[in-house]
MDAnalysis code that builds the backbone (N, CA, C; Angstrom):
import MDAnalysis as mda
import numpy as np

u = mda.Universe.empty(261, n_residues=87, atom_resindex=np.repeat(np.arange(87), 3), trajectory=True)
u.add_TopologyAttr("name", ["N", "CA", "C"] * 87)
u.add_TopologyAttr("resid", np.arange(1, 88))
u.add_TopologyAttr("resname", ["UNK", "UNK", "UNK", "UNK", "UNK", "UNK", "UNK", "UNK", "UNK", "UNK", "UNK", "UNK", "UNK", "UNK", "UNK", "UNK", "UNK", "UNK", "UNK", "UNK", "UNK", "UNK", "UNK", "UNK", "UNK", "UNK", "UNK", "UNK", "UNK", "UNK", "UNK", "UNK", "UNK", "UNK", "UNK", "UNK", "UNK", "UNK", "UNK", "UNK", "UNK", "UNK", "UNK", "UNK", "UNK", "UNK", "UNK", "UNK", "UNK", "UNK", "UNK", "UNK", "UNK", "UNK", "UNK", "UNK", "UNK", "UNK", "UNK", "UNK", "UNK", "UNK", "UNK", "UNK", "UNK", "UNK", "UNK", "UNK", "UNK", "UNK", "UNK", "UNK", "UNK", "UNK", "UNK", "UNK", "UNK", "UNK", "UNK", "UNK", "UNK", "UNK", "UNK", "UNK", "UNK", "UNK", "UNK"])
u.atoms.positions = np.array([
    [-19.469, -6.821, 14.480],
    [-20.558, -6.016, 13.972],
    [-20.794, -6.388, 12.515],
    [-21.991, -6.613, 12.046],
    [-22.295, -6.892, 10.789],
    [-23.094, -5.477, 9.972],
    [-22.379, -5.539, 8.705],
    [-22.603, -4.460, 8.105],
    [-23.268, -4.062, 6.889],
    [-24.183, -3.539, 6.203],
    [-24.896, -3.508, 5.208],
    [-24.768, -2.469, 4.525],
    [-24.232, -2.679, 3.027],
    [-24.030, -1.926, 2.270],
    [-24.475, -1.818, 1.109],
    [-24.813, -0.214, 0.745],
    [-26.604, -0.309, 0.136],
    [-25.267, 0.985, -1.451],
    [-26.124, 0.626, -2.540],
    [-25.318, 1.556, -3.557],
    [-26.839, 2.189, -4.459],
    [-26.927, 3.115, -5.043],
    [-28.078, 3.817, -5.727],
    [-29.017, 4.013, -4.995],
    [-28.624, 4.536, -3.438],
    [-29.757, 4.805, -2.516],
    [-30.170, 6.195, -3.072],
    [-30.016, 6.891, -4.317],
    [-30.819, 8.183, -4.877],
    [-32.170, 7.623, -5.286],
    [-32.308, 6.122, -5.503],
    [-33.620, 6.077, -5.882],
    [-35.018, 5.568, -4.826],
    [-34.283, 5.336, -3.825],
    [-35.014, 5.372, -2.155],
    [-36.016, 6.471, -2.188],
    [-36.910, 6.460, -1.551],
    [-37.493, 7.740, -1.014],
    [-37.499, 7.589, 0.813],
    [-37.849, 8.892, 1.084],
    [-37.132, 9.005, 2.794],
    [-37.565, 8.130, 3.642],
    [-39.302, 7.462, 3.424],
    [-40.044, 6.553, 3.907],
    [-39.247, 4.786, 4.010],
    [-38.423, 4.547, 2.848],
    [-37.728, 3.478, 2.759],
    [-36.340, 3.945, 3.322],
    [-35.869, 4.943, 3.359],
    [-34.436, 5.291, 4.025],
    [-34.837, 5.079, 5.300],
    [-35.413, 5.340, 5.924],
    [-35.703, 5.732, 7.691],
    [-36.246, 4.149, 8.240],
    [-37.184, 3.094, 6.987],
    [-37.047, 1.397, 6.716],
    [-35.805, 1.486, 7.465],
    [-34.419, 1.286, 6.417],
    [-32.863, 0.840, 6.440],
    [-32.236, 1.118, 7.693],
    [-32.574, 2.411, 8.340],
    [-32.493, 2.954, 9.269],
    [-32.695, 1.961, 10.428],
    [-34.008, 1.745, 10.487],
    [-34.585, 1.254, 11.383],
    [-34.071, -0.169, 11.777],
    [-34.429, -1.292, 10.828],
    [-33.816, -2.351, 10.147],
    [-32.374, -2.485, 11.175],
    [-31.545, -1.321, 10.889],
    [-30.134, -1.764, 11.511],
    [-30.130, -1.623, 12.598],
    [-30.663, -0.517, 12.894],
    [-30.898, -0.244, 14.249],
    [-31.052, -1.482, 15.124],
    [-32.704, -2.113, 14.688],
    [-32.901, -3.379, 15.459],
    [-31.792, -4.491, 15.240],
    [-31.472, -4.493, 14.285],
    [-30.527, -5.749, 13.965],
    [-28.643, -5.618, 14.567],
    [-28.949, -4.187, 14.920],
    [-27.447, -3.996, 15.572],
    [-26.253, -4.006, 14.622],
    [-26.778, -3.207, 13.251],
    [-25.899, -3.549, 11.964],
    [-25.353, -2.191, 11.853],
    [-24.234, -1.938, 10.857],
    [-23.951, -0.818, 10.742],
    [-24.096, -0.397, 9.345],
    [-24.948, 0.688, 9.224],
    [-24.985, 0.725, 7.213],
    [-24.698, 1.701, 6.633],
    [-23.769, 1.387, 5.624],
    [-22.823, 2.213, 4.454],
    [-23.908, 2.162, 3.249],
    [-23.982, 3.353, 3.089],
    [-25.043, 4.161, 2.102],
    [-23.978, 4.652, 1.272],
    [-23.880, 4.838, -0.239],
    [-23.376, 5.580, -1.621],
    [-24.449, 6.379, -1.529],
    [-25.133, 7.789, -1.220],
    [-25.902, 8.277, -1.159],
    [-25.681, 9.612, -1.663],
    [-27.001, 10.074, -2.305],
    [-27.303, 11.629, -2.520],
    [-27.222, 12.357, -1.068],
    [-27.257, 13.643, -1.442],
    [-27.806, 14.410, -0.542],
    [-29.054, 14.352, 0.532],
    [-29.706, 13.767, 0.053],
    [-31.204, 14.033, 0.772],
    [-31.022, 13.235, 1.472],
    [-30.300, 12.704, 2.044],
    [-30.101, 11.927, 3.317],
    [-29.849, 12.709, 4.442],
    [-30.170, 13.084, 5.350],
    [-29.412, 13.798, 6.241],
    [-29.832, 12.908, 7.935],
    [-28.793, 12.626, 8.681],
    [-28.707, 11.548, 9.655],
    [-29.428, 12.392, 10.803],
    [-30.878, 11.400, 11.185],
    [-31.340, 11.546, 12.126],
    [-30.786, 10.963, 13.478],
    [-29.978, 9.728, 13.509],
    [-29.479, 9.216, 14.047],
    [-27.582, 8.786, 13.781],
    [-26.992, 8.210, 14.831],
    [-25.639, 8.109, 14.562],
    [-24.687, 9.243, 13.882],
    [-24.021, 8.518, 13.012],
    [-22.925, 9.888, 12.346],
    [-23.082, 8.973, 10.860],
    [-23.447, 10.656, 10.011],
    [-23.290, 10.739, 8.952],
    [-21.929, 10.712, 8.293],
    [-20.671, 10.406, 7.258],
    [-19.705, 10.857, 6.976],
    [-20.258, 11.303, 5.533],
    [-19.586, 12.500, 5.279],
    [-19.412, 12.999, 3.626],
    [-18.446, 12.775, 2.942],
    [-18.368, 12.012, 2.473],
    [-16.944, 12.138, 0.897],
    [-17.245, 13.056, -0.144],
    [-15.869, 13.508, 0.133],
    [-16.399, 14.954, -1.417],
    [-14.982, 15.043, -2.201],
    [-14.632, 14.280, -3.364],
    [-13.663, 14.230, -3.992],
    [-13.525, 15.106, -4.776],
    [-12.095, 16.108, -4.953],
    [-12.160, 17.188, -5.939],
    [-10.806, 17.107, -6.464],
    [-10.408, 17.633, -7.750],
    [-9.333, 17.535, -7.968],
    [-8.486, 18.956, -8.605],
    [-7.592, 19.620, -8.025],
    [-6.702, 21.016, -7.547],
    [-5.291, 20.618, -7.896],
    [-5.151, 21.264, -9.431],
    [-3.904, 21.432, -9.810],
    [-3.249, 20.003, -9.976],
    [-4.090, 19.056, -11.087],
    [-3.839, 17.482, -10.855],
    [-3.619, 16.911, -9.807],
    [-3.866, 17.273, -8.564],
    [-3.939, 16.230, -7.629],
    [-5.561, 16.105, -6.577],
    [-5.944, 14.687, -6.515],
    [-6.940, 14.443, -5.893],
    [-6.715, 14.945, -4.510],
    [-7.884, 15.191, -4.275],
    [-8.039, 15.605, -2.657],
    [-9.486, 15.405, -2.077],
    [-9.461, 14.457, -0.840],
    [-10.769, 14.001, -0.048],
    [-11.216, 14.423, 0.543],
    [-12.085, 15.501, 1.059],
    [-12.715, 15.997, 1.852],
    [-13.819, 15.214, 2.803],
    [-13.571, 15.264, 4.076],
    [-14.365, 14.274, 4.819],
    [-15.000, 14.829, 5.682],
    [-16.544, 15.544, 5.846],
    [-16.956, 16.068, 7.172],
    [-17.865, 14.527, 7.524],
    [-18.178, 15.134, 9.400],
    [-19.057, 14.857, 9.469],
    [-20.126, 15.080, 10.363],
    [-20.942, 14.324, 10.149],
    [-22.582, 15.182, 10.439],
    [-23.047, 14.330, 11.669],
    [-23.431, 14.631, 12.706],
    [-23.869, 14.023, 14.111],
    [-25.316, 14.160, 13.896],
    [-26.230, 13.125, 14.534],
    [-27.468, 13.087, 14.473],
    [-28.352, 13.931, 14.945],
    [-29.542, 14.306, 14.395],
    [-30.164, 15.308, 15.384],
    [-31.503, 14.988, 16.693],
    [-31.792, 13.591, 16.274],
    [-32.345, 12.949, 17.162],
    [-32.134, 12.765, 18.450],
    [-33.420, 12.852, 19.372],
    [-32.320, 12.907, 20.677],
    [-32.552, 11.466, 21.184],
    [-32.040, 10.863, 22.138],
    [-31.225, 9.367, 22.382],
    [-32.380, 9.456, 23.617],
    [-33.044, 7.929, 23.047],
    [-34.008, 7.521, 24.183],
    [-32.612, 7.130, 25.560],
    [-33.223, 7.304, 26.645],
    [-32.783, 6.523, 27.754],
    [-32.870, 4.805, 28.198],
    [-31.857, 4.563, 28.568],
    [-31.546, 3.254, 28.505],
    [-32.365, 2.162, 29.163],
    [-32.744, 3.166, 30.221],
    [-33.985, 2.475, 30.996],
    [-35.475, 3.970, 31.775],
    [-36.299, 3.424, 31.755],
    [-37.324, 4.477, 32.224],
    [-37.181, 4.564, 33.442],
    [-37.244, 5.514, 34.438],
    [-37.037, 6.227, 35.500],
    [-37.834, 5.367, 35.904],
    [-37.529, 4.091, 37.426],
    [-38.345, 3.771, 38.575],
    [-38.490, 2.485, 37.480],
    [-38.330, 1.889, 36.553],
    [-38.026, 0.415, 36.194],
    [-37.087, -0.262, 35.955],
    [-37.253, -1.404, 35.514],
    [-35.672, -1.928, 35.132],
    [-35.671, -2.655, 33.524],
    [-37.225, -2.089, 32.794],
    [-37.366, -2.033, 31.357],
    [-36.569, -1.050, 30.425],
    [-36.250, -1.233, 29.438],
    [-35.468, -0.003, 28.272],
    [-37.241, 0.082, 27.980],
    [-37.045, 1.217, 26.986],
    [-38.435, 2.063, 26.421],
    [-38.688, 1.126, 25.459],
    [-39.995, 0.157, 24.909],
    [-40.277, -0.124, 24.070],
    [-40.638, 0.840, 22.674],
    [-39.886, 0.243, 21.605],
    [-40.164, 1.116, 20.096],
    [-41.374, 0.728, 19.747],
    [-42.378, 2.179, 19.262],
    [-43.176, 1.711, 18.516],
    [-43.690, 1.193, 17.141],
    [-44.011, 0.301, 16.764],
    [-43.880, -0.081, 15.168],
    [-44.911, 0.900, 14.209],
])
């Protein structure tokens, strides 16, 4: 799997995020975002890093966030085509 890794994605706007998105999607890439908040994963899994530090010692907090998009089907009912994306 080839992977793309993007840093100061705060200065993106959502129109070029959902680009990057897309981009990997077709290309079958996987992409690591340094990101603000305003990202929130329409697709795949989001992870959060949230570093804090309690009584001198670091501690990582890791959620994560599942997509809310729902997952085309692999093929259309009664063919043997997947769904073409529209551009």
């Amino acid at each position: 799997m080839r992977l793309l890794f993007l840093d100061e994605a705060a200065r993106l706007d959502a129109r070029s995020i959902a680009t990057l998105f897309e981009l990997c999607e077709r290309l079958q890439m996987q992409l690591i975002i340094a990101a603000p908040e305003n990202i929130s994963p329409e697709k795949g899994t989001t992870y959060k890093l949230v570093r804090k530090v309690f009584q001198n010692t670091e501690h990582v907090h890791v959620v994560g966030l599942r997509g809310f998009a729902p997952q085309l089907p692999e093929t259309l009912p009664g063919t043997d085509e997947a769904p073409s994306q529209a551009s």
